[in-house]
C-alpha positions in Angstrom: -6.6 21.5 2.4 -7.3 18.7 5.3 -8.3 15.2 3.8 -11.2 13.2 5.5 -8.9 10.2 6.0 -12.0 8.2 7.1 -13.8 9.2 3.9 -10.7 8.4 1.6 -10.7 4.8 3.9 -14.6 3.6 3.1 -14.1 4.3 -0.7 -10.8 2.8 -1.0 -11.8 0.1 -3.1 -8.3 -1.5 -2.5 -9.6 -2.0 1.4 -12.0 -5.1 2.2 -15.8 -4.2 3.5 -14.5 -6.1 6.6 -11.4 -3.8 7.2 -13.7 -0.6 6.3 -15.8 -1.7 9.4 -12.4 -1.7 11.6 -11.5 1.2 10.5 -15.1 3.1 11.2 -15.4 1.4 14.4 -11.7 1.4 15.7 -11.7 5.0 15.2 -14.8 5.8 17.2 -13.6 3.5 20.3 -10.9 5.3 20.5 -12.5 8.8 20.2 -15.0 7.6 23.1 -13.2 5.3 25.1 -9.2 6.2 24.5 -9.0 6.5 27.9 -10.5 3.4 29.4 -8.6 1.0 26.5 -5.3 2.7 27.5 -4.5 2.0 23.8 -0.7 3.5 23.2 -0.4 5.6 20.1 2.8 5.6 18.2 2.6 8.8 16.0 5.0 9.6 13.4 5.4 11.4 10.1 5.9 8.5 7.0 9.3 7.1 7.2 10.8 8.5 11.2 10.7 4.4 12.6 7.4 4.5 13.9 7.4 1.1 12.6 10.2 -0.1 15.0 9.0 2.1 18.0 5.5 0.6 17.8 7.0 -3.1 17.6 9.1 -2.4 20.4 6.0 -1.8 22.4 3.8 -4.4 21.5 6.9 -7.1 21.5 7.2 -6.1 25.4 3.6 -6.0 26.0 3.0 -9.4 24.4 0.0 -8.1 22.0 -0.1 -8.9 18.7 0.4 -6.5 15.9 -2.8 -4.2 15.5 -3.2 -3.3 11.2 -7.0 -2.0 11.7 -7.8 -6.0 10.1 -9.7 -6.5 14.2 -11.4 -4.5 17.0 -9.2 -2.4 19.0 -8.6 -4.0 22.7 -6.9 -2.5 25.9 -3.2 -2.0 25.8 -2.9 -2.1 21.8 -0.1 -0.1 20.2 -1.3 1.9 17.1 1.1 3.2 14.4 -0.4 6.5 13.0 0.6 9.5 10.8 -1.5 12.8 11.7 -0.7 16.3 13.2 -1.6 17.0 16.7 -5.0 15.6 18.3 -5.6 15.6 21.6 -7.7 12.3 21.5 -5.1 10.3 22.2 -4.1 9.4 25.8 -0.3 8.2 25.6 0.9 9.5 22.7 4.8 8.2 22.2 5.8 10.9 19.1 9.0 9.7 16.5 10.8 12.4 15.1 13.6 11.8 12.9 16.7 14.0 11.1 14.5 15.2 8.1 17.5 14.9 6.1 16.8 10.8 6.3 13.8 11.2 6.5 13.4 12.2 2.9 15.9 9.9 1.8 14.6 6.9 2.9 11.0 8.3 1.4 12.7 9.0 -1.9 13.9 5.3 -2.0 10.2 3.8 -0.5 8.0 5.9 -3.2 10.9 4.9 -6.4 11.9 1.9 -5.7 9.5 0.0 -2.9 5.9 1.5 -3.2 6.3 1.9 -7.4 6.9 -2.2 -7.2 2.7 -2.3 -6.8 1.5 0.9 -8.1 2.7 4.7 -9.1 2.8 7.1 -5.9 1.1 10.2 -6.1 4.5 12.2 -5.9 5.2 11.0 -9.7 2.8 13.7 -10.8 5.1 16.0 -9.8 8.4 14.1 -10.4 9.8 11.8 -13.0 12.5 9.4 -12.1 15.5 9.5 -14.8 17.7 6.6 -14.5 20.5 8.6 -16.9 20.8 11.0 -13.7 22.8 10.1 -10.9 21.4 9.3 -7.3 22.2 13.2 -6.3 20.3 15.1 -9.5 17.4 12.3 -9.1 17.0 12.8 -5.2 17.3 17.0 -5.8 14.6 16.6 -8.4 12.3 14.3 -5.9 13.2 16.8 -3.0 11.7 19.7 -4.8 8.7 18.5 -5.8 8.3 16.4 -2.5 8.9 19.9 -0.7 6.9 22.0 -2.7 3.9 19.9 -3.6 1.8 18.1 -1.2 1.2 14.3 -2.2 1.2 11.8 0.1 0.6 12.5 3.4 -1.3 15.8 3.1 0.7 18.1 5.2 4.2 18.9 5.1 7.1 17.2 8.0 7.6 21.5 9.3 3.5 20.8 10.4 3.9 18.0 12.0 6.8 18.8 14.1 5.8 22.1 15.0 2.2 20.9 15.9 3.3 18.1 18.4 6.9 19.0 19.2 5.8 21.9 22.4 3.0 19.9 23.6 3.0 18.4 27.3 2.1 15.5 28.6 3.7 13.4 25.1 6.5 10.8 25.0 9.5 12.5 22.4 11.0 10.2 20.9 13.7 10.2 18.7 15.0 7.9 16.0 18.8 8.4 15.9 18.6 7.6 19.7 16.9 4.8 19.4 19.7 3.6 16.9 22.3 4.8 19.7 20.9 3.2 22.6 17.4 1.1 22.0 17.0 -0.3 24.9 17.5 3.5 26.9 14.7 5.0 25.0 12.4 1.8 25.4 12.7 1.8 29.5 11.7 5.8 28.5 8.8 4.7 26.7 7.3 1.9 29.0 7.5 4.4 32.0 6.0 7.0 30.2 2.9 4.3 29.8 2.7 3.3 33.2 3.5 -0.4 32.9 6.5 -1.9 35.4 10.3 -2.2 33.5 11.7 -5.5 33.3 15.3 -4.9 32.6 15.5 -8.6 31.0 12.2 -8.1 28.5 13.7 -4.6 27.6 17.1 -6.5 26.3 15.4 -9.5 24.6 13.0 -7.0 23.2 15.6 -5.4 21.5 17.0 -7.8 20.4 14.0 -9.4 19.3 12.7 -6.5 17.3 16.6 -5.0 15.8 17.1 -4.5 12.3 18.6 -7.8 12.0 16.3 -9.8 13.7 13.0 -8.2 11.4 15.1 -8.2 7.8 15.7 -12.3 8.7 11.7 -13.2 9.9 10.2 -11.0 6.9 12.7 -11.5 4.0 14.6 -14.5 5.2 18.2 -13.0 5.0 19.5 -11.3 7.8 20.8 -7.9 7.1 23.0 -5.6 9.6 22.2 -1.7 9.9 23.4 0.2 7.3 23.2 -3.2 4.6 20.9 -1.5 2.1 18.3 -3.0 -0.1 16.3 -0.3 -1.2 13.2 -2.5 -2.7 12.2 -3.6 1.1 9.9 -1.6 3.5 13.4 -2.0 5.5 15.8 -0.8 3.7 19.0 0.5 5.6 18.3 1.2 9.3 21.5 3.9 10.0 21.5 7.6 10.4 23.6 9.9 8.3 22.8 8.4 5.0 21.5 11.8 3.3 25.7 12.4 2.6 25.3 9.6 -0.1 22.4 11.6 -1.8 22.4 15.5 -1.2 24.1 18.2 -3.1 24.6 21.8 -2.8 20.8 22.4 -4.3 19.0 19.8 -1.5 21.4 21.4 1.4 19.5 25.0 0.5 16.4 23.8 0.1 16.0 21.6 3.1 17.4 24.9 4.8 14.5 27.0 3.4 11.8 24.5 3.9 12.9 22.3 7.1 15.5 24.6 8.4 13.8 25.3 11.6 13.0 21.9 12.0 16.7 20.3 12.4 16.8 23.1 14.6 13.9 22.4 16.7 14.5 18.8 17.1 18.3 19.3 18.2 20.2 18.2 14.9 21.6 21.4 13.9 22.1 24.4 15.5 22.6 26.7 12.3 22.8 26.2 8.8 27.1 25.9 9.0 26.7 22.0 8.1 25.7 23.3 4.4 29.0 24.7 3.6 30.9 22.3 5.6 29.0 19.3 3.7 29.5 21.2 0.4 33.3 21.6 1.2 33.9 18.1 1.8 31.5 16.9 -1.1 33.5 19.2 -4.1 37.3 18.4 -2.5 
């Protein structure tokens, strides 16, 4: 069943009576007046690089990073996580291998988010530390698969809800890894504003992997240099190898199948036994 995200927001008690007031405010400007703030929506599903993709925006447009803690103004960039609305007026939509996806979730709701407070997959899932890293992910997989916890709706939703629509900016993370600045120039077309060849390579640069790990943790860490108690934790493509096993390959199959096929990663379920082959030799 749906969740009234703006009801959950004004009796969060964890949110400040100032940033409830953003929050119920920001979201009617943009229902009324989308059009006329030409506010850029990043949309993802938790954990796809929305994060980066929205930075990468803003850092080129020179405004400031938008958290719902103001009033919404023309030309912000939003980061948001819902299924398809038409509301929005430049929606730039992050999809990611699902596989990753759920990796880099399983290491954000263990090992980051459970630093401050218990996520609400642990009702369904217990983390064992006398497992190792593939029986613990298959356990978190099923219950994160099968039981809807945070968000409300399930990654095969909001791919197939936004994935067909015209008139959006597709997006994808793995080619943002391969070539940054490519799908940037994509982006900044798609939203009407002039390329600047320069700004997109110092944006970039500005906003890589290494770059953010050294201005919010103070030690700079390459792609692929994991830490898996920071919001950024690896930054690479193809890490699921290190935590799937024969049970996770079938399940993602069942359950998110059509979606690595939809989104171009796989074009059958052959990777399974190929990945199980090499995995057992």
């Amino acid at each position: 069943m749906r969740k009234n995200t703006l009801i959950n927001k004004v009796f969060n008690k964890d949110l400040s009576f100032r940033n409830k007031v953003y929050f119920v405010f920001n979201g009617m400007l943009v229902k009324l007046f989308c059009n006329r703030l030409n506010v850029v929506h990043v949309v993802e599903f938790p954990k796809c690089g929305g994060s980066w993709v929205r930075n990468m925006i803003r850092v080129y447009l020179g405004k400031e990073l938008f958290l719902n803690d103001r009033f919404i103004s023309n030309d912000d960039v939003v980061l948001t996580h819902k299924q398809f609305t038409g509301i929005y007026k430049k929606p730039v939509v992050v999809f990611r291998d699902p596989r990753d996806m759920y990796v880099s979730f399983y290491h954000y709701e263990t090992s980051y988010q459970n630093k401050s407070h218990k996520p609400a997959i642990y009702k369904y899932f217990t983390h064992d530390e006398k497992l190792d890293v593939r029986e613990n992910f298959a356990n978190y997989l099923r219950a994160k698969l099968l039981k809807q916890s945070h968000p409300w709706f399930y990654y095969s939703q909001f791919v197939n809800g936004w994935v067909s629509r015209p008139n959006i900016c597709k997006i994808r993370y793995e080619d943002c890894l391969e070539d940054a600045e490519k799908e940037l120039i994509k982006i900044i077309r798609y939203i009407d504003k002039d390329v600047d060849l320069d700004k997109i390579a110092s944006t970039v640069e500005e906003t890589s992997f290494a770059s953010i790990t050294k201005k919010k943790y103070g030690v700079s860490r390459g792609a692929g240099e994991a830490d898996n108690t920071k919001f950024h934790r690896k930054g690479v493509a193809g890490d699921w190898k290190n935590y799937f096993n024969e049970e996770t390959c079938y399940l993602i199959d069942r359950l998110e199948g059509e979606t690595l096929k939809v989104l171009g990663y796989e074009n059958d379920n052959s990777w399974i036994e190929s990945f199980i082959s090499k995995l057992n030799s």
